[in-house]
C-alpha positions in Angstrom: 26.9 12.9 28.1 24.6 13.5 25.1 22.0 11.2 23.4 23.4 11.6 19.8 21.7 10.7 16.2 24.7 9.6 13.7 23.6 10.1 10.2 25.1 6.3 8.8 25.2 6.2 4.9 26.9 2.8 5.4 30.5 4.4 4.8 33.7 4.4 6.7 33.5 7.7 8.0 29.7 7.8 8.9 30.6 4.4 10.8 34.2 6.0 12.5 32.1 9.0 13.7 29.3 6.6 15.6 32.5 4.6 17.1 34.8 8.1 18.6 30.8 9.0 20.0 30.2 5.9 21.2 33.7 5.5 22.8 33.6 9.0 24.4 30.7 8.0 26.2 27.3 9.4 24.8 24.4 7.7 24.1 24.5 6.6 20.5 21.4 5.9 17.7 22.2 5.1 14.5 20.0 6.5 11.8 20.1 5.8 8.2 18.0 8.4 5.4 16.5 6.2 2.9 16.9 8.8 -0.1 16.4 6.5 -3.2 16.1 3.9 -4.8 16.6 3.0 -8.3 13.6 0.6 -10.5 15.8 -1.9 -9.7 17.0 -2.1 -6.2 19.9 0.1 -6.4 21.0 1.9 -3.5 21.9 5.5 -3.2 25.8 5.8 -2.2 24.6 7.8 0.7 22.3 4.9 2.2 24.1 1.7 2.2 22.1 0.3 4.1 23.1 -3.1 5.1 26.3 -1.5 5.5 25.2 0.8 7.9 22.8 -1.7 9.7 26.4 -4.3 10.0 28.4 -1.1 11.6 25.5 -0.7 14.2 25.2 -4.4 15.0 29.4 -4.5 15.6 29.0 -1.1 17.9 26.1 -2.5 19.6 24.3 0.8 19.2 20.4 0.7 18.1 19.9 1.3 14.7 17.3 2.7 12.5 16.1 3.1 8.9 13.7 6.4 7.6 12.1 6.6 4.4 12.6 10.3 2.4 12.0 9.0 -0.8 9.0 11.3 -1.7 10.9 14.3 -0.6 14.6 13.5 -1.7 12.7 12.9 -5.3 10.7 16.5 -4.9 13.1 18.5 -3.9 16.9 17.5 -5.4 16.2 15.0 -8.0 13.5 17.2 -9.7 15.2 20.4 -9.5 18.9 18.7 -10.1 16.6 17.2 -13.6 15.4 20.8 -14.4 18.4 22.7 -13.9 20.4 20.7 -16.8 17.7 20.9 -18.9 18.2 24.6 -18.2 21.7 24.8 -18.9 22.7 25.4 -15.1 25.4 22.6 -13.6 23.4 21.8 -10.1 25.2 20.7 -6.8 22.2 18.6 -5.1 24.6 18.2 -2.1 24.4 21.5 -0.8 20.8 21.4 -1.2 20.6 17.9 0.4 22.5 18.5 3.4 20.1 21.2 4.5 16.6 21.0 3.6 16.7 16.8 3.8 19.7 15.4 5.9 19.9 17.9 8.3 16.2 18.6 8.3 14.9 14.5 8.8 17.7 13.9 11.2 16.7 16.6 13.4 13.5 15.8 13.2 14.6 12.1 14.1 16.3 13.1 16.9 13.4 15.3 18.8 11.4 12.1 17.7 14.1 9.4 19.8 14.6 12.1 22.3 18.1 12.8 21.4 19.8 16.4 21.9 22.3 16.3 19.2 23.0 14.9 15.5 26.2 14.1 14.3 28.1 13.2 10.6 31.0 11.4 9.4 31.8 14.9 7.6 35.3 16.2 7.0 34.9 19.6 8.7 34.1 21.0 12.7 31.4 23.2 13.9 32.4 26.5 15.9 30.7 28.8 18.4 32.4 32.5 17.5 32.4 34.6 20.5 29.8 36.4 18.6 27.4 33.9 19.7 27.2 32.4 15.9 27.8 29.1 14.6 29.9 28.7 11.8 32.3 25.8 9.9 35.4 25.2 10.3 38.2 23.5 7.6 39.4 19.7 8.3 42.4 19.0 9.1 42.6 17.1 6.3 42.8 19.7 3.6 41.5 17.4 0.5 39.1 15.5 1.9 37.6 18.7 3.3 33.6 19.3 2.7 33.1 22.7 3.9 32.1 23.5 0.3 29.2 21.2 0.9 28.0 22.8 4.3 27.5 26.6 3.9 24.2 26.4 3.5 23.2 24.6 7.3 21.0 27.2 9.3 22.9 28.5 12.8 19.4 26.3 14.4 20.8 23.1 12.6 24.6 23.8 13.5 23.9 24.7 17.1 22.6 20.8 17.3 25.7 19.3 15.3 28.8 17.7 15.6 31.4 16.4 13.8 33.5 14.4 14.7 36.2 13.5 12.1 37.6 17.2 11.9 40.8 17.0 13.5 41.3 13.3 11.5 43.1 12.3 8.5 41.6 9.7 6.1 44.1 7.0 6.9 43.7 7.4 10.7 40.5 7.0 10.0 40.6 4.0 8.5 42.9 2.7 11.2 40.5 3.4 13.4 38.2 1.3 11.6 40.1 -1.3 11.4 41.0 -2.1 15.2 37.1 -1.9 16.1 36.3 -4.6 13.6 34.2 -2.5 11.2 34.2 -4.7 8.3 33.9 -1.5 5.8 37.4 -0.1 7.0 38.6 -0.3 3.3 35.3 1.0 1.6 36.5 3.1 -1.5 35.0 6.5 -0.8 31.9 7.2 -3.2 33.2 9.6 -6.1 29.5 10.6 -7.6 26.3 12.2 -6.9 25.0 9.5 -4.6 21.9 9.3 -7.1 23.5 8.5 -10.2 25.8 5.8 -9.3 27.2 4.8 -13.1 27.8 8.5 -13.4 25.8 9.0 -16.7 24.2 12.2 -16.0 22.6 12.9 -19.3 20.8 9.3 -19.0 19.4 9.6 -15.6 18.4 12.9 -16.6 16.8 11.7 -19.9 15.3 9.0 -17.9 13.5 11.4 -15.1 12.9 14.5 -17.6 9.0 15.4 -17.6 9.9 18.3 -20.0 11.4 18.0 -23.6 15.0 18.0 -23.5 17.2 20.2 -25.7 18.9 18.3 -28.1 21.6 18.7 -30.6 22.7 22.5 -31.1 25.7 24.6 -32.7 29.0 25.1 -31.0 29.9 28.6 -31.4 32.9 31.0 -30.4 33.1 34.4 -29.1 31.7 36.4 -32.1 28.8 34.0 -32.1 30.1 32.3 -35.6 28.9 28.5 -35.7 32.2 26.1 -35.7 30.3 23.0 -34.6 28.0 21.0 -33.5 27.1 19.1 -30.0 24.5 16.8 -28.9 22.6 18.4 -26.2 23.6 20.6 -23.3 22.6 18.3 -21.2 25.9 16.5 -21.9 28.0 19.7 -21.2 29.5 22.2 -18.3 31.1 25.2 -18.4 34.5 24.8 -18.4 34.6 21.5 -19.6 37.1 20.5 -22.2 37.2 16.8 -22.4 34.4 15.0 -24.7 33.7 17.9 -26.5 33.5 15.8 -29.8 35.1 18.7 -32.2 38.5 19.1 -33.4 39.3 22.5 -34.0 43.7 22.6 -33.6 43.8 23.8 -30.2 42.0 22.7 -27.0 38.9 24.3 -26.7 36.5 25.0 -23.4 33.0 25.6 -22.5 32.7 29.2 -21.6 29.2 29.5 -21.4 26.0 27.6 -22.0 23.2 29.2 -23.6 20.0 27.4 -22.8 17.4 29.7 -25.0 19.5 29.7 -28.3 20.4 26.2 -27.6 24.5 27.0 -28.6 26.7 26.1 -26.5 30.5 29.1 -26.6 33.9 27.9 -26.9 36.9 29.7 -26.0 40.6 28.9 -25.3 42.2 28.7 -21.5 43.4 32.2 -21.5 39.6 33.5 -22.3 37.2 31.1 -19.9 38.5 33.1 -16.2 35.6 35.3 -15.0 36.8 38.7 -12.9 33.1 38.8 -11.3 29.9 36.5 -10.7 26.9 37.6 -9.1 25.5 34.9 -6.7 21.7 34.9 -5.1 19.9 32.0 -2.9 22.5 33.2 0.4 23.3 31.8 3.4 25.4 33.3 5.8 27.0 31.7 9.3 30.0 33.4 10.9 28.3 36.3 10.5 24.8 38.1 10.3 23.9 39.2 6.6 25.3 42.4 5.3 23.7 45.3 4.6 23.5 46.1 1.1 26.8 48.1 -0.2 29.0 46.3 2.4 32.3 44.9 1.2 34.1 41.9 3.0 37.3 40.7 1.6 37.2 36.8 1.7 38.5 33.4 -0.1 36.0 32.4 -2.8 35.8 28.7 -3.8 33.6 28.0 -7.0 33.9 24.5 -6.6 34.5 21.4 -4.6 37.7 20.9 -5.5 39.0 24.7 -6.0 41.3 25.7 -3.6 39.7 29.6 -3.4 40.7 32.9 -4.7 41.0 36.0 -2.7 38.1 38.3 -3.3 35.8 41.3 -2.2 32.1 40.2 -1.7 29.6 43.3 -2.4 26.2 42.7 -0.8 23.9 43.9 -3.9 20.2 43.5 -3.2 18.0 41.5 -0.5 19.7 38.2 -1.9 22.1 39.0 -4.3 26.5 39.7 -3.6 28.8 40.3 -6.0 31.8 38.6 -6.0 35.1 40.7 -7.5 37.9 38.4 -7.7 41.6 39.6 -7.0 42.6 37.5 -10.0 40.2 36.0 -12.9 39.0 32.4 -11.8 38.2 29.7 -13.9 34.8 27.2 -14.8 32.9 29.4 -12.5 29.4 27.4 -13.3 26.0 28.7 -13.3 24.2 26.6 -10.8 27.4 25.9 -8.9 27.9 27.5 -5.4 30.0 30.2 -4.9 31.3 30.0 -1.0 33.1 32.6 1.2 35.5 31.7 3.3 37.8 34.0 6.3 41.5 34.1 7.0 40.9 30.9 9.7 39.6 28.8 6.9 35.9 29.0 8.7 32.4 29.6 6.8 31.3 32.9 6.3 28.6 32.0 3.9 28.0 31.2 0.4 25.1 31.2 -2.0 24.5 29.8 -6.1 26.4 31.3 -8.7 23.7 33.0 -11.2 26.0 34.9 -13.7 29.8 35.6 -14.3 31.3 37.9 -16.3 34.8 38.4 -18.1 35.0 41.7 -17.2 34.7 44.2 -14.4 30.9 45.5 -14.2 29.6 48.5 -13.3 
């Protein structure tokens, strides 16, 4: 049996992964990432941690507690700041899970002489017979968090695991309950960990050290001005909700134009995209593509899509193509685009730089 870190962010899951470890007879730590903070005492949803430290105490495992404050605040909240300012709608997550979770809990581990690190994530790491490491899709289809994984290196998946794949939520929780983990009913956390009212446009306002754009003109396709809104900050593409102008028919964000400051609407039947161009790759099932190959894949543009069949054109040294089968919708500058085979396993992914209505040359 393994010595094994267990990321605990002082959820149900995190605390349900430590237990199956535990019970299958490895040597358990529990580690909790102290990512921030707020003025006030605040605690991110991801590091609970008298939560975390209560699980521990119940499993009788030790239990320990690392600061990352200084580079949690460099490296997502800066750049998650920055990228609304620039009209982009960020996914700190993705950038989280590699360059700070999976980094410090690595590093943790050689530290406490442990082999392996584990997560309460919805989702299974694979060894291909190719010798690569990839992701694999939960049993649980919607609580699945692939989408947030496809950017782990194959040197940080070859010293995973994760447990919770082949569980559903409720067993779960079951599981929980019967060994006396007092957080069995913890709602699951529905935000970015770091803003935990969900007011993006004040926390950003509140962290900004540039000026922030503020109120602009709604516009439509030909560029005419039918409006007015407060500050992109406030907006994403495809966002229809809170749009604060009545115009006769529901209206969407189609695009966000950061240097003029305006801010296109269009109607449902105009805001699908046939193509996006994606850069900032990662690649797992497979080794990267030589530029001009074409693989035919599943392409989810967000969390919650469920994916759209597509052919993925390696363009440059870190730049694909994505040509979908079917137009998609809301595909978000900033967001991740992420590429998925016909076993529901990673292939890779990368951020979403451009889209386009039409098909491009």
């Amino acid at each position: 049996m393994s010595k094994v870190i267990v990321g605990m962010s002082g959820g149900v899951d995190s605390a349900v992964a430590a237990y199956l470890l535990k019970q299958a007879g490895h040597d358990v730590i529990g580690v909790t990432l102290r990512t921030w903070q707020s003025s006030e005492g605040q605690e991110s949803r991801c590091c609970e941690i008298d939560d975390a430290r209560e699980t521990a105490r119940v499993l009788g495992i030790p239990y320990h507690v690392f600061n990352c404050t200084e580079q949690f605040d460099n490296r997502i909240i800066k750049s998650f700041v920055e990228d609304y300012i620039h009209g982009l709608t960020p996914n700190p997550c993705v950038i989280c899970n590699r360059e700070i979770k999976w980094e410090r809990l690595l590093h943790y581990a050689d530290v406490l002489g442990a082999d392996l690190v584990a997560t309460g994530h919805y989702a299974s790491v694979v060894k291909l017979p190719n010798g690569r490491y990839t992701v694999g899709k939960a049993r649980h289809a919607e609580k699945d968090q692939t989408y947030m994984l496809y950017r782990l290196t194959q040197e940080q998946l070859a010293r995973t695991v994760m447990p919770l794949g082949d569980y559903l939520k409720s067993e779960v929780r079951a599981i929980a309950e019967q060994a006396g983990i007092r957080i069995a009913s913890k709602p699951d956390s529905q935000e970015i960990c770091f803003v935990t009212d969900g007011g993006y446009a004040d926390f950003i306002k509140s962290r900004a050290d540039a000026p922030i754009p503020g109120e602009g003109n709604f516009v439509d396709e030909s560029g005419k001005v039918i409006g007015r809104h407060k500050g992109i900050i406030h907006y994403t593409v495809g966002q229809r909700k809170g749009l604060g102008i009545a115009l006769g028919r529901p209206a969407y964000i189609k695009k966000i134009c950061a240097e003029k400051n305006e801010i296109v609407l269009s109607t449902a039947d105009d805001i699908g995209c046939a193509s996006i161009v994606c850069k900032d790759l990662n690649f797992l099932s497979i080794p990267e593509p030589g530029i001009g190959e074409k693989i035919r894949c599943r392409v989810k543009v967000r969390y919650h899509h469920p994916g759209q069949s597509a052919i993925l054109e390696k363009t440059g040294d870190d730049s694909v193509r994505v040509t979908f089968d079917e137009p998609v919708r809301s595909a978000a500058p900033g967001q991740s685009a992420v590429f998925y085979d016909d076993d529901e396993r990673l292939i890779g992914g990368g951020i979403i730089l451009e889209s386009f209505s039409g098909q491009q040359n």
